[in-house]
N, C-alpha and C positions, 0 to 999 in steps of 0.2 A: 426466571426466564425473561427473556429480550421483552421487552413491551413498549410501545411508543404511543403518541398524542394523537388522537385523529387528525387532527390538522397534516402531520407527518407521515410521508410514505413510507412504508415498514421494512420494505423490498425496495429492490434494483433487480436490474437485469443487465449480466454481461452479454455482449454479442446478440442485442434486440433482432435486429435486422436478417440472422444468420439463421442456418437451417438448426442449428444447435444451441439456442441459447441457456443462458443459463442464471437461475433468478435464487439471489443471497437476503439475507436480512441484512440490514443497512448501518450494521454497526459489524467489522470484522473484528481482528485480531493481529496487528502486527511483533514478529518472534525478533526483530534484531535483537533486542536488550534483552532477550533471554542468555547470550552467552557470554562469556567473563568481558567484566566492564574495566574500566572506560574505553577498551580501545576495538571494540567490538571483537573480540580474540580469544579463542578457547573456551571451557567448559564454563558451566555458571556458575555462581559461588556457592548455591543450594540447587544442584538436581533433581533433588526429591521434589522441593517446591515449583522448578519450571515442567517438570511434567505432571502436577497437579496444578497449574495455570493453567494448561492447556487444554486438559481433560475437563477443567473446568469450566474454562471458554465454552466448548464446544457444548457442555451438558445446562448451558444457563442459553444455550439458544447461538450462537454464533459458528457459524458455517462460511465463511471468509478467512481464510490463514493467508497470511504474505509473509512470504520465506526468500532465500538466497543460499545457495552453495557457497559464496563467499562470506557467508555470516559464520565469525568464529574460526575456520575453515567445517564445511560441510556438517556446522553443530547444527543449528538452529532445526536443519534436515533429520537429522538420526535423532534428535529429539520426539520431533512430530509423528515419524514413523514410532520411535519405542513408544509413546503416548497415547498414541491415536488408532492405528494400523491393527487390524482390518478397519479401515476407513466408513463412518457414515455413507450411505449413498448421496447425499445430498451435501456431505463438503466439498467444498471450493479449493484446494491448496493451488496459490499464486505464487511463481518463485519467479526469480530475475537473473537474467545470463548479460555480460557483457563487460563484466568486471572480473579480476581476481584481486587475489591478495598474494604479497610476497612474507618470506620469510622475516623481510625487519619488520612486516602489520602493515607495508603502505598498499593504498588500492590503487591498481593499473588497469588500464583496459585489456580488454579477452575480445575481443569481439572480429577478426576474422571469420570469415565462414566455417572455417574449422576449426577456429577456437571456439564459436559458438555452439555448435554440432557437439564439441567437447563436452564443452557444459550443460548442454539438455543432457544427452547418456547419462552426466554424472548427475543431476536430479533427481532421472527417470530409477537410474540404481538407489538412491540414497531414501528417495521416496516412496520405493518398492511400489510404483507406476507402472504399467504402459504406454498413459498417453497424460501429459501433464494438462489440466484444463483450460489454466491461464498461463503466459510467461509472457514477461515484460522484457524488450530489449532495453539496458540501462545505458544512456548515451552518457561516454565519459569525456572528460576534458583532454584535451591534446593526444586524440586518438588521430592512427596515421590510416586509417581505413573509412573509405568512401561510406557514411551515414545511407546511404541506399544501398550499397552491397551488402552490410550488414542487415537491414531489414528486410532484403528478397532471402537473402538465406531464414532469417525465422520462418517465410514464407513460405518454402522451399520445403522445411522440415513440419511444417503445419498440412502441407501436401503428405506424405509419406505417414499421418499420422500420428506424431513423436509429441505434434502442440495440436489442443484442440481451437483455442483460440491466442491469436497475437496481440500484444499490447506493449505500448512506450512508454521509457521511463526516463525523466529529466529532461524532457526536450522541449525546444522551443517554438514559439507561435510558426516560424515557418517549415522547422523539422515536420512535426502533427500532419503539419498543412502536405507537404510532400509525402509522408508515410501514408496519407491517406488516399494517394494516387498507386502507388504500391499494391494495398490491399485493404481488408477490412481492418479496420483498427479496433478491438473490439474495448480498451480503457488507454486511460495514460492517469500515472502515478508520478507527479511532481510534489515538490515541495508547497504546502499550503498550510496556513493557519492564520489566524485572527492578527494577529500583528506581525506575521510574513506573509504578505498574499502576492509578492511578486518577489524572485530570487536574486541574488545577487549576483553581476555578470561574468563573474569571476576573471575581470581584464580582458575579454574579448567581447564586448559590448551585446553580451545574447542575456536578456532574459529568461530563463527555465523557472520559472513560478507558476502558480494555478491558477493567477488572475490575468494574466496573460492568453489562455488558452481554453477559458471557464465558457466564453459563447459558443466555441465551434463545440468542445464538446456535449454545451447542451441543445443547440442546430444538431447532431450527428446523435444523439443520443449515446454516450461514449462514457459510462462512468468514470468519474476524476477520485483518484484515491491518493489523499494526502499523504505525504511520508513528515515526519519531524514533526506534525501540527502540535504535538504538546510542548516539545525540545524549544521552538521558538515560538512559542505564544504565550509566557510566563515572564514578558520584565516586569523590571519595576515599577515601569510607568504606562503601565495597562490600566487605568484608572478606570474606563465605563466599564471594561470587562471584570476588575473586581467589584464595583457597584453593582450592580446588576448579578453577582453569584452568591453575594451578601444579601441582596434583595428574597434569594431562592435558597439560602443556605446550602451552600454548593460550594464547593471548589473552585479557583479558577481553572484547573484542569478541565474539570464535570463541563465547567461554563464554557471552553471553549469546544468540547465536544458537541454541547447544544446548539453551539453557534454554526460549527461546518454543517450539522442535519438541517436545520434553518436555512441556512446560504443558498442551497439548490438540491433540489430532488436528483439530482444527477451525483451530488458526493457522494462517497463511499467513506468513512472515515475508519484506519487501522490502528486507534493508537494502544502501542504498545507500553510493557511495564513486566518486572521481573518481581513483580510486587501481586501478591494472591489480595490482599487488600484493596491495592489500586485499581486490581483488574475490577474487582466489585464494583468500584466506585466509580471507574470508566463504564461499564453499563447501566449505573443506574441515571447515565446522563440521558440515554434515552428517553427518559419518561418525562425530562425535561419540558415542558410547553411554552414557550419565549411568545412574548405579546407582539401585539405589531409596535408597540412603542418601545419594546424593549431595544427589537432589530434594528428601529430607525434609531434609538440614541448609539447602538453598538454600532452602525453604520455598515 
């Protein structure tokens, strides 16, 4: 089971503030790379083993799931349900609307208000839900639809019941700051890790990284839930971060999961793996305890 440091908050809370909140243990489970890789596309290569990841997840203590209808197309989804379903009361399933996939694997945006609306249904069906807890709107690149129209319609369907709470994903220091005049923001899911703590602008000069957006949402109290943190926290020239996992005989994986629980009581960390081994060893980063000298040399 989950277990953490005293020093370490063991929980979070999504939506503090709200009449519903809702409080996870502080290490989740991200499913992207549960389905055929590399190009995040169809079924997994071992079935049997991504739904014994999942079962597993959940029975060593993690009640945090981050999913996507666009994972695979609607794998990552009919995993969870065949896996999981009749649901713990106390899981958390996160899924993200705002993207699809086309038939060549490229991702495009969804996110019209009726594209959006599309895509909750199709969660709410796939997750055999009525009311999804969390859903992130994923802000995509060269979308032709106004960044507020799509975040009053999450709103919109948060009203009628369909989201219990709303949350962003990939957005930028001023997106956050505007969606949070919209309504409650209750997380934003950017890209973060140990040696990406701010994203790449992708030619239109916006930042969507975690270090970027790391004070408003610990001012707001807004858990930040990395996506990628293992994907890009692994080169070669990560030097204090393998010093310091050498120090604890760890991983550098392990070590950089220590490091986002260490960064701020507000992360949420999902790192995922299609790996029944890795997953172990992604939670046994938990128990991890980093010094105060460790944090200032890892900076």
């Amino acid at each position: 089971m989950l277990t953490f440091p005293s020093a370490l908050n063991s929980t979070i809370t999504i939506g503090k503030n709200t009449a519903q909140p809702l409080t996870v243990n502080r290490l989740g489970y991200g499913t992207m790379r549960l389905t055929g890789s590399p190009q995040i596309w169809g079924e997994p290569a071992d079935r049997a083993q991504a739904l014994q990841i999942l079962q597993t997840a959940v029975q060593e203590g993690v009640n945090f799931i981050d999913t996507a209808d666009y994972y695979g197309r609607d794998v990552t989804n009919r995993l969870i349900a065949e896996a999981l379903y009749p649901y713990n009361k106390d899981l958390v399933i996160c899924t993200k609307v705002g993207a699809t996939r086309n038939n060549d694997k490229s991702w495009v945006p969804f996110n019209s208000p009726k594209e959006l609306r599309q895509s909750v249904e199709n969660n709410l069906r796939t997750l055999k839900q009525e009311q999804i807890s969390l859903v992130h709107f994923r802000v995509m690149p060269h979308s032709e639809v106004p960044f507020a129209e799509s975040v009053e319609a999450m709103f919109e369907m948060q009203k009628e019941g369909k989201i219990l709470h709303v949350g962003l994903s990939n957005v930028t220091r001023a997106e956050l700051e505007q969606g949070l005049t919209i309504g409650n923001i209750a997380t934003v899911e950017n890209m973060y890790g140990y040696s990406q703590r701010t994203t790449l602008d992708n030619g239109h000069g916006e930042n969507r990284g975690g270090e970027e957006i790391m004070d408003i949402c610990e001012v707001h109290q807004i858990p930040l839930i990395p996506y990628f943190s293992l994907f890009t926290s692994l080169p070669a020239n990560a030097d204090k971060m393998a010093r310091i996992a050498q120090k604890y005989n760890v991983s550098v994986a392990q070590m950089n999961i220590a490091w986002l629980l260490h960064r701020s009581p507000m992360i949420l960390p999902i790192p995922g793996t299609s790996s029944l081994n890795h997953l172990q060893e992604n939670l046994q980063a938990a128990n991890i305890n980093l010094s105060a000298e460790d944090i200032e040399l890892l900076g």
